[in-house]
Every structure is written in structure tokens, then in C-alpha cells.
Kinemage of the C-alpha trace (Angstrom):
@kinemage 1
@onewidth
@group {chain A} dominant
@subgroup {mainchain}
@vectorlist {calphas} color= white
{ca unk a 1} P 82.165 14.583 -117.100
{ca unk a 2} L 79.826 12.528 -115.548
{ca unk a 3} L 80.145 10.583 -111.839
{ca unk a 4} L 79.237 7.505 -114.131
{ca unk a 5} L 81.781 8.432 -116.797
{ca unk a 6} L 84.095 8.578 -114.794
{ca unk a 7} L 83.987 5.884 -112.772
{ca unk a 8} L 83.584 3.795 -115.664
{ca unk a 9} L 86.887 4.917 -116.895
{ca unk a 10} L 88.942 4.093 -113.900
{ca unk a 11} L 87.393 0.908 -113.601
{ca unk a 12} L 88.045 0.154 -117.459
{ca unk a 13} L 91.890 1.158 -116.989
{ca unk a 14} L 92.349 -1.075 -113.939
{ca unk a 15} L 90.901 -3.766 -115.706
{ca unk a 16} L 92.981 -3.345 -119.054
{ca unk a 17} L 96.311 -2.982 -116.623
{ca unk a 18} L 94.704 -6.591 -114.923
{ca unk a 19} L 94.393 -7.271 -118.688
{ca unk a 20} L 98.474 -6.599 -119.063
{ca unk a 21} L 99.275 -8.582 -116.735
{ca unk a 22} L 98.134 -11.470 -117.498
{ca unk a 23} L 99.316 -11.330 -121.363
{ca unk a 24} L 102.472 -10.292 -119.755
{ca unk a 25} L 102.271 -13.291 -117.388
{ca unk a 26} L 102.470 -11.765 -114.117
{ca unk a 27} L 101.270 -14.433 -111.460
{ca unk a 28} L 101.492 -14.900 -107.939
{ca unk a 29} L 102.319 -11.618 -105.417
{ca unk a 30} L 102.098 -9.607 -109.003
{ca unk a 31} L 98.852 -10.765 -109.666
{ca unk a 32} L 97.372 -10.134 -106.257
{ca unk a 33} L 99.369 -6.371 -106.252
{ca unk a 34} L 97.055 -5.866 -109.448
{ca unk a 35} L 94.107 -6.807 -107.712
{ca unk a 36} L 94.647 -4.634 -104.416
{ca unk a 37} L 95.700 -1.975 -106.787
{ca unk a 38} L 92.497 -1.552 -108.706
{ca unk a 39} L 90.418 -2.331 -105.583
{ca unk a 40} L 92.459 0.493 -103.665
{ca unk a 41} L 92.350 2.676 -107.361
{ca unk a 42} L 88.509 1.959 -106.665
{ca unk a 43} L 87.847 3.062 -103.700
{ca unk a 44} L 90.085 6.371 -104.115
{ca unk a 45} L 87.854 7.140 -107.077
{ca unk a 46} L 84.547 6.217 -105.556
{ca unk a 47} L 85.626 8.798 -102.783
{ca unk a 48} L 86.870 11.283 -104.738
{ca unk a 49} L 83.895 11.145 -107.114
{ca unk a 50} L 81.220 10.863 -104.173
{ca unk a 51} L 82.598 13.796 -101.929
{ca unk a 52} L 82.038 16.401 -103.455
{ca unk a 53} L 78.152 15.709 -103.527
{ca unk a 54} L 77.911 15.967 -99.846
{ca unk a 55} L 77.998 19.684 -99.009
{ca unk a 56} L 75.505 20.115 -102.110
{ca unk a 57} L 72.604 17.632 -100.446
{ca unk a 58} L 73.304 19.508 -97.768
{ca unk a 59} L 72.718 22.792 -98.582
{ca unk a 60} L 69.744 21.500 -100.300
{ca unk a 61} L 68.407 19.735 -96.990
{ca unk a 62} L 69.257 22.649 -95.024
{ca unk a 63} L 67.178 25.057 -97.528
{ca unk a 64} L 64.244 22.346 -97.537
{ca unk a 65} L 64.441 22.588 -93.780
{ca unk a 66} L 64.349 26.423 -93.562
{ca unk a 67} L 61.808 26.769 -96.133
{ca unk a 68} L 59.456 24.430 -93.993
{ca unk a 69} L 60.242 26.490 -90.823
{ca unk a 70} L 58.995 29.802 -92.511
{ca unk a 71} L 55.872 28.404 -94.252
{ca unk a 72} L 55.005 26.969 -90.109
{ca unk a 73} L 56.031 30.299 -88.632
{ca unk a 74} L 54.122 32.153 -91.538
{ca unk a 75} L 50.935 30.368 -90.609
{ca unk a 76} L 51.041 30.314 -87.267
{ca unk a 77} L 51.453 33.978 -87.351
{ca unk a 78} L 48.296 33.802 -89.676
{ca unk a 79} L 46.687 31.846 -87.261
{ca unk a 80} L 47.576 34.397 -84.450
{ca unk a 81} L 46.329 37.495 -86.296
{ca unk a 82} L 43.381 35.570 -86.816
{ca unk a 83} L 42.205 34.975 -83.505
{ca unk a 84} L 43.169 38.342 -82.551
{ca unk a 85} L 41.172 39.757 -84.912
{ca unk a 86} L 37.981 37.569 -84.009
{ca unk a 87} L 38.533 38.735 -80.116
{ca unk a 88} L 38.620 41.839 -81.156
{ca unk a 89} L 35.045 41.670 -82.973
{ca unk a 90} L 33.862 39.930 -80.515
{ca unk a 91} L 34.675 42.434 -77.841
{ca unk a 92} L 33.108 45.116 -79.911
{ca unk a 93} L 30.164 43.318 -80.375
{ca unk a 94} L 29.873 42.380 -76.782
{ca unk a 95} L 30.362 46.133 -75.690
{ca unk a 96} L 27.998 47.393 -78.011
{ca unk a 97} L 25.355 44.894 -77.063
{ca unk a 98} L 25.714 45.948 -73.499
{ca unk a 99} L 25.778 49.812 -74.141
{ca unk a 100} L 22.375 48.994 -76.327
{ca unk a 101} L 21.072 46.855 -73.101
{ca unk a 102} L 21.875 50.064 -70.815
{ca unk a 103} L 20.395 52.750 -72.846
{ca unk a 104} L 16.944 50.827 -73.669
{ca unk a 105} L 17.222 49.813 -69.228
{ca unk a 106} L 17.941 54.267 -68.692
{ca unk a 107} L 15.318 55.214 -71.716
{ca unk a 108} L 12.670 52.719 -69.779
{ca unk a 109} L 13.423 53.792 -66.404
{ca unk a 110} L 13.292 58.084 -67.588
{ca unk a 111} L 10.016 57.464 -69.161
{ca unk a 112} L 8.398 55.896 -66.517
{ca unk a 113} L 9.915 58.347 -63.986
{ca unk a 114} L 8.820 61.232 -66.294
{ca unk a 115} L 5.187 59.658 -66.645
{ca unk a 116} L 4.869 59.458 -62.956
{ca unk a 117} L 6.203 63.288 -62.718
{ca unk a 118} L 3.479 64.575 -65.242
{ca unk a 119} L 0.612 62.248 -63.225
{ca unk a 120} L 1.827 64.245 -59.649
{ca unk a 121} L 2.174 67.511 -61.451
{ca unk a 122} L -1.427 67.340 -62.998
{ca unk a 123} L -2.949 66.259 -60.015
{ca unk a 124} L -0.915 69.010 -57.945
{ca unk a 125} L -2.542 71.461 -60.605
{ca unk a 126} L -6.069 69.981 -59.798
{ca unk a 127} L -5.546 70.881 -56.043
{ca unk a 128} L -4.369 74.217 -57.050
{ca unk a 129} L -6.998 74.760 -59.359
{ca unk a 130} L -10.027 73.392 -56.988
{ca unk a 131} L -7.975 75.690 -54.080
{ca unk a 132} L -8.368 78.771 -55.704
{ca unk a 133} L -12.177 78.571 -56.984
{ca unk a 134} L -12.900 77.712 -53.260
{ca unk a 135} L -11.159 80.891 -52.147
{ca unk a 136} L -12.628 82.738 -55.152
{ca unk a 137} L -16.062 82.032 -54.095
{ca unk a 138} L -18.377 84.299 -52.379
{ca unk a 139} L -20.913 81.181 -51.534
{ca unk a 140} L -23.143 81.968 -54.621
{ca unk a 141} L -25.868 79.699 -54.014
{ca unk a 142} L -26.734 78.064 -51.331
{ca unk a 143} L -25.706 74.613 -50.302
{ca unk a 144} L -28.305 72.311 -49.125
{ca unk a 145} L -27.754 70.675 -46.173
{ca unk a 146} L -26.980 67.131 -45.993
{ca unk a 147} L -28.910 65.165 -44.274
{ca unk a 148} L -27.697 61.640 -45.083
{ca unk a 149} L -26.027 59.912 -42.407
{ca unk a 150} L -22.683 57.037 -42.383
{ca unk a 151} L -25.373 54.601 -42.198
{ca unk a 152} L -27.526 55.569 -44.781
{ca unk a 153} L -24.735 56.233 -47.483
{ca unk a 154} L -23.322 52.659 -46.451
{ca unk a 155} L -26.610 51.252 -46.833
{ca unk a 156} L -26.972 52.756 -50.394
{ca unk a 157} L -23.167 51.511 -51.587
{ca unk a 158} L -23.866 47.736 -50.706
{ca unk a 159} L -27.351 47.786 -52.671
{ca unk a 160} L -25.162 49.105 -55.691
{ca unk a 161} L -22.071 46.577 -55.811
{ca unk a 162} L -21.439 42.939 -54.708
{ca unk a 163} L -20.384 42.400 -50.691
{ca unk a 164} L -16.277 41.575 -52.087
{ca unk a 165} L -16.366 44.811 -53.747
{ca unk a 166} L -18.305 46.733 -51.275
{ca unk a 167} L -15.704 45.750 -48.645
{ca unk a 168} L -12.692 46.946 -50.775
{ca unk a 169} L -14.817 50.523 -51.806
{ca unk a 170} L -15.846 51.032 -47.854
{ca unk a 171} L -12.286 50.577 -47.187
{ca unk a 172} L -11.202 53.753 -49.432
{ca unk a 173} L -14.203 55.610 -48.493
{ca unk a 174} L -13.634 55.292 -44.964
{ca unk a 175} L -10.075 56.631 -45.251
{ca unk a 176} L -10.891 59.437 -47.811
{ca unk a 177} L -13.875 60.728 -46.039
{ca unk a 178} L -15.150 58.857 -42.872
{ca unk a 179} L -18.454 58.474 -44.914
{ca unk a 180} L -19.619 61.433 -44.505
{ca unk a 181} L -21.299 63.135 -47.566
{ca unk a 182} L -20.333 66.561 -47.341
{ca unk a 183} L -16.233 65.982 -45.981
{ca unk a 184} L -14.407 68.722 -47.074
{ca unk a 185} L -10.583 69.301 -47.921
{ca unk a 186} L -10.020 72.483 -46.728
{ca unk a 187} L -6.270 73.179 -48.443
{ca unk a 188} L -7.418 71.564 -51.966
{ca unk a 189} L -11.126 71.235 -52.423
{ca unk a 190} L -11.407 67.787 -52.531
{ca unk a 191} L -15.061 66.977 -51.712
{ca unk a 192} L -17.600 63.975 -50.795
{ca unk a 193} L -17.593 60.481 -49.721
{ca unk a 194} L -14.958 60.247 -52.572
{ca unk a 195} L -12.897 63.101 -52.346
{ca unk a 196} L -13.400 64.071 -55.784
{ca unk a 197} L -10.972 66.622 -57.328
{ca unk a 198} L -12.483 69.088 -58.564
{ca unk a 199} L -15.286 68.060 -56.309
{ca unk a 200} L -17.571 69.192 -59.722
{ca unk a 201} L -16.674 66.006 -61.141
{ca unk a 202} L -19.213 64.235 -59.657
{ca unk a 203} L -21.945 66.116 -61.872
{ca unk a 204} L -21.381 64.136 -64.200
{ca unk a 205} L -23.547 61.769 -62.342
{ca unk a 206} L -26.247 63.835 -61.098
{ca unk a 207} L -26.649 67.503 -60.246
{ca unk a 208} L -27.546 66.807 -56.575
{ca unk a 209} L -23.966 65.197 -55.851
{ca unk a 210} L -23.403 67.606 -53.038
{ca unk a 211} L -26.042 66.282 -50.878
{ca unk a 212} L -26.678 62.532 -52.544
{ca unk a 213} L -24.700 59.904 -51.489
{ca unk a 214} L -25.720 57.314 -54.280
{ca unk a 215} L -24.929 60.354 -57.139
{ca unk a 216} L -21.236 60.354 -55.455
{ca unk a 217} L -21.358 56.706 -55.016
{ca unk a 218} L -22.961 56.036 -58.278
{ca unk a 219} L -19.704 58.572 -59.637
{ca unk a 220} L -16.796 57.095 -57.776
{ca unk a 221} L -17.785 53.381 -58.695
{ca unk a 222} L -17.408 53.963 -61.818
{ca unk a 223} L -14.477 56.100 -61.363
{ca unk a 224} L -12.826 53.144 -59.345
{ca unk a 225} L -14.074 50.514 -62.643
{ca unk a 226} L -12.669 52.626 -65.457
{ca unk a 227} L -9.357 53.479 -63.701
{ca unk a 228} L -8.303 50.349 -62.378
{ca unk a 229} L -10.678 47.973 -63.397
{ca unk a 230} L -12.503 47.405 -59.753
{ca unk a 231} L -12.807 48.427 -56.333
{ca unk a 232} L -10.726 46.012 -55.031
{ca unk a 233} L -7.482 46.598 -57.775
{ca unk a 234} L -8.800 50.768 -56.600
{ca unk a 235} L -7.922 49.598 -52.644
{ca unk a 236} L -4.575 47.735 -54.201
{ca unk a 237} L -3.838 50.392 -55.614
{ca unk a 238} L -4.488 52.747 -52.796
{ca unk a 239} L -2.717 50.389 -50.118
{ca unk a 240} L 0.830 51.251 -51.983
{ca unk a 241} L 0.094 54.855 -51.995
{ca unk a 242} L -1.801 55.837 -50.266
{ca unk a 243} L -4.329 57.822 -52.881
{ca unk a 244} L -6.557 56.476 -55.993
């Protein structure tokens, strides 16, 4: 049965007794007893009817409530793993980018220590090389005597350049060889005005470059143009280490 049901049953039997009554003809205190009695009959029913509905809104707030709690603790956990995970990327990322950075900063720095290895090696095995023809040699053929002074190969090397670039060439010249024509390395061979090594390079611009100063001029000017571009980027160069 029904709350309204019910309630409209009690209230229909108090108001047939109040019905009674007055057929009856109760009046006065009996009259008002009637009335308190189905107010009082009222009430009692509207409590006993209502009760019972309490504990059940409750439980049904109470699982509302709990229900909301776990979907906010079951995305804020979401939200957690989430970020976590992203820091975690990131981190990999970031450590991998810097291992990458490293190895290209270790492959750069081997190559260019293993490029300047191979330059000192092969010019090591020039020495050696020009060393050992010089002790192999018995003087076959004579060597004409130079007869070219300082002066005179000085004189030939500003005719063949502009003053700037005769100033930066005279300054390696004078440090490899004094400007003399015929200075000799005795522990690798180097020979000439330009030290040349083997000293046989400077055939290549004339066959009397042992007693010529403009054939070894001519030769290490262009040596000092096609290596580095000019005498003065040669003396550069040669001022940070002291050879060309």
C-alpha cells in the first residue's frame, strides 16, 4: 500500500468518526476531543508513514556520495599516471638527445685529432725518407756552387710578389733558412731558401733549384698560394706552429 493510500485512509476514518459525531450530536469538549484526536491520529500517521523513508534517501545519498568520490579519485589517479608517463618520455628524450650531442662532439673531436696524426706521421715519413737518400748518396754529380747571396735572393722575391706579401714570405724564409740558397737540414734533408721536403720538390719549378733562388722562390710561392691561400695566411699559419 501506498504512502498516499494510506494516508488517505486515516484521514477518511477521522473524518467519518468527526462525521459520527456530529449525527450523534456530540458538541462542546466532545467535539474539540474529535478534533485533537484526528489532528494527533494525523500526525502519528504522517510519522509513521514518513520514517521509514529516511534511512533509504540515505543510503541512496551516501552511495551518490561514494560513487562521486571514486570517479574523482579514479581520475586523478589517471591524471597522475599521465604526467608520469609524459616525464618519463621526456626524460628519455632529453637523455638521448644529449648522448646524440656527445657522440657527434667525441666523433668530431677523434677525426680531427686523427687527421692531424696522419698530417705529422706523413710529414715524419718525408724526413725519414729525404734522411735516408741523403745518407744513401755517394755525391753522384756534382753540385754547383751557389753563388747567390741574402741580398740578391731578397732582391729577386720582392720583384715576384707585392711588398704586404713579400714581408709575410721574408718572414718564413728568414726563419726556415736565413736566406741562404743552399741551407741544409742535416737530420732530415730539408733544403733551400724554403726548406723543401724532399728538397727535389722544387724541380718542379726548374731543374737549377739547387743553385737559383727565383726557381725556389718561384716554387715556394706557389707552394705558400695553393696551401693556404697566401703568404701572409702561410706566416699565420706558421706563427701558431711553428712550420708551413
Amino acid at each position: 500500500m501506498s504512502r498516499i493510500s494510506v494516508r488517505g485512509i486515516a484521514v477518511a476514518s477521522a473524518t467519518a468518526v468527526t462525521a459520527v459525531g456530529a449525527v450523534v450530536g456530540f458538541s462542546g469538549t466532545g467535539v474539540s476531543a474529535s478534533a485533537d484526536a484526528q489532528t494527533a491520529d494525523e500526525a502519528s500517521t504522517t510519522k509513521l508513514l514518513e520514517v521509514p523513508a529516511a534511512p533509504a534517501a540515505q543510503r541512496l545519498s551516501t552511495g551518490i556520495t561514494h560513487q562521486a568520490d571514486a570517479q574523482t579519485a579514479a581520475y586523478d589517479e589517471a591524471q597522475r599516471v599521465q604526467a608520469e608517463e609524459a616525464a618519463r618520455v621526456k626524460a628519455e628524450r632529453d637523455a638521448a638527445d644529449k648522448a646524440a650531442a656527445e657522440k657527434a662532439a667525441a666523433d668530431k673531436a677523434a677525426a680531427e685529432k686523427a687527421a692531424a696524426e696522419k698530417e705529422a706521421a706523413q710529414k715524419e715519413a718525408d724526413r725519414k725518407a729525404a734522411a735516408e737518400r741523403a745518407a744513401r748518396s755517394d755525391n753522384r754529380g756534382a753540385v754547383e756552387k751557389v753563388s747567390a747571396s741574402a741580398a740578391d735572393a731578397q732582391a729577386i722575391a720582392k720583384s715576384m710578389m707585392s711588398a704586404s706579401s713579400y714581408t709575410c714570405f721574408s718572414n718564413i724564409v728568414e726563419r726556415e733558412s736565413g736566406w741562404r740558397v743552399d741551407a741544409t737540414n742535416k737530420s732530415s734533408g730539408a733544403y733551400g731558401l724554403m726548406q723543401a721536403l724532399p728538397a727535389s720538390k722544387y724541380a718542379t719549378a726548374g731543374a737549377d733549384w739547387r743553385t737559383n733562388p727565383a726557381t725556389q722562390i718561384k716554387w715556394g710561392l706557389s707552394y705558400m698560394n695553393e696551401r693556404y691561400g697566401s703568404p701572409c695566411q702561410a706566416w699565420t699559419f706558421w706563427q701558431n706552429h711553428n712550420w708551413y
